[in-house]
C-alpha positions in Angstrom: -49.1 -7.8 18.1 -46.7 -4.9 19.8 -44.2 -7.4 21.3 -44.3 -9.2 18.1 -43.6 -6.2 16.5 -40.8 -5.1 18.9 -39.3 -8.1 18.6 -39.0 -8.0 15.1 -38.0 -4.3 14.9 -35.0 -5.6 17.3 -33.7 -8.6 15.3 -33.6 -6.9 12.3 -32.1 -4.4 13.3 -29.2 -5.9 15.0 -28.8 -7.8 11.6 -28.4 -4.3 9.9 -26.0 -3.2 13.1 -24.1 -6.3 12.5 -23.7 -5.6 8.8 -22.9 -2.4 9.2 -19.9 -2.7 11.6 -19.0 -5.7 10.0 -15.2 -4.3 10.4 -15.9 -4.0 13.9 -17.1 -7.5 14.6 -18.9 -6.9 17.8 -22.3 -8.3 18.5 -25.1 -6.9 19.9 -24.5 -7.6 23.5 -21.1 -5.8 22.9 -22.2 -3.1 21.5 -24.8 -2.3 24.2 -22.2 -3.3 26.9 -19.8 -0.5 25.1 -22.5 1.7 25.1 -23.4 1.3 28.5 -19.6 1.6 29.8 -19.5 5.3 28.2 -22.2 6.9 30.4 -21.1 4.3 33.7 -17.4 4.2 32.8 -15.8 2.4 36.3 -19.0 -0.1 37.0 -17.9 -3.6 38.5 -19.3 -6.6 36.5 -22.4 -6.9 39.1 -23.8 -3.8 38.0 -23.4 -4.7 34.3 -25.2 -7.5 35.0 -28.0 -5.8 36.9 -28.9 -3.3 34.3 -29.0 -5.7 31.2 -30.6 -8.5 33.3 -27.8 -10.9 31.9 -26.4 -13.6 33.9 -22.8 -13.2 35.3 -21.3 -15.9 32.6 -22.4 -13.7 29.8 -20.9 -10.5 31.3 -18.1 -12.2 32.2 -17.3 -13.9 28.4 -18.0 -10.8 26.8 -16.2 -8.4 28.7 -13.3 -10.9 28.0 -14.0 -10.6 24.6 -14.0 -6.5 25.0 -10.8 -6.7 26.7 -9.2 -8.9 23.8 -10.3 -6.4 21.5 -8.6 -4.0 23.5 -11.9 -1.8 23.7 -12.3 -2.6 27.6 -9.9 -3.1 30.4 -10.7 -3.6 34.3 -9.1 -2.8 37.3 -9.2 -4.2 40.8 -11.0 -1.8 42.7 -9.0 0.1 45.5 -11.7 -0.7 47.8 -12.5 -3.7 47.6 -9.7 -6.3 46.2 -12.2 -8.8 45.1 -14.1 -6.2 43.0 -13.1 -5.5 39.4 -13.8 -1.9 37.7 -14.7 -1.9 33.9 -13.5 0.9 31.9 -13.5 1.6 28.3 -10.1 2.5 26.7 -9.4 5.1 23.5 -10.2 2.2 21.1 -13.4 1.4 23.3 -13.9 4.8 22.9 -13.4 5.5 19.4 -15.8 2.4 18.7 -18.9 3.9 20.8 -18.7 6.9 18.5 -18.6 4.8 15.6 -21.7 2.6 17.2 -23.5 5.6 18.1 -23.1 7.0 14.1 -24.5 3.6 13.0 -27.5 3.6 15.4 -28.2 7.7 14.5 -27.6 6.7 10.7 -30.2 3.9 11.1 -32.8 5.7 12.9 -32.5 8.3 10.5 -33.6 6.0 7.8 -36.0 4.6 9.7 -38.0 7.3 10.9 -37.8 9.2 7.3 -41.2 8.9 6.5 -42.3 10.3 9.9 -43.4 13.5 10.7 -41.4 15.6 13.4 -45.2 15.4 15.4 -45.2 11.3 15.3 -41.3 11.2 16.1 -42.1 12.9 19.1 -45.3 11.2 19.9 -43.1 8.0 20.0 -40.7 8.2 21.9 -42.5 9.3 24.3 -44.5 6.0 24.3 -41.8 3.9 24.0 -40.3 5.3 26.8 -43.6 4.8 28.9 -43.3 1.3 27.6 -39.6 1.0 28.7 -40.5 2.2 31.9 -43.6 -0.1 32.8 -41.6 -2.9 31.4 -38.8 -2.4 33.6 -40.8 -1.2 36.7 -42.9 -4.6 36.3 -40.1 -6.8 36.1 -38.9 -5.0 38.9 -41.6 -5.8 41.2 -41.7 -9.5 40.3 -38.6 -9.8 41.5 -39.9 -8.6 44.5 
C-alpha cells in the first residue's frame, strides 16, 4: 500500500506541476534537473546522471532541451576537454524560483488539513524512507 500510495501521490502531482507551469512547458525531469543545477550549479552530465539514477541518453536529450530553452548552458571544462559543465543561466534561474513557488504553493494545499505536529512527524519519515531507499539501492549496486 505505501509505494502504491507514493506512486500515486507522485503522478498526480506532476500532472498538477505540469498544469500549473503550463507557460513554462517543462516536464518533470526538467524541472528536477533545474532544480538540481541550482544547489550543484557547474556538475558534468555524469553526475546528473548519478544522482537521478537516469541513463546518459535521457540527461543528454533533456539538457539539450534546457539549453534550447535557453534555461541551461554547458561549458567544456578547463580540466578536462572531454568534460562538459552544466550551468543554469538568468532565465534557468528565474524558472527555479517560479518551480520552487509552484511546488511551496502545492504543498501548502496539500498539507492544509495537517497539524504543524503531523507535518513535522512526516517529513521526518519520509526522509528515513528516502534515505533507506537510496542507501538500499546503493548497496545493490554493490
Amino acid at each position: 500500500m505505501f509505494f502504491k500510495n507514493i506512486s500515486i501521490i507522485y503522478r498526480h502531482s506532476e500532472i498538477l506541476f505540469q498544469k500549473r507551469l503550463s507557460g513554462m512547458q517543462l516536464n518533470n525531469t526538467e524541472q528536477s534537473i533545474l532544480l538540481y543545477l541550482k544547489h550543484n550549479d557547474g556538475v558534468n552530465q555524469h553526475a546528473i546522471a548519478r544522482f537521478f539514477q537516469f541513463n546518459k541518453t535521457t540527461v543528454a536529450k533533456t539538457l539539450s532541451a534546457l539549453e534550447d530553452m535557453g534555461l541551461i548552458k554547458r561549458e567544456t571544462n578547463c580540466e578536462s576537454k572531454r568534460e562538459k559543465c552544466v550551468y543554469l543561466t538568468e532565465a534557468g534561474d528565474k524558472a527555479v524560483v517560479a518551480i520552487k513557488e509552484s511546488r511551496r504553493q502545492l504543498e501548502e494545499e496539500v498539507m492544509a488539513e495537517f497539524t504543524e505536529e503531523e507535518k513535522v512527524l512526516f517529513d521526518e519519515l519520509s526522509e528515513r524512507i528516502a534515505v533507506k531507499v537510496w542507501k538500499l539501492n546503493q548497496e545493490s549496486d554493490g
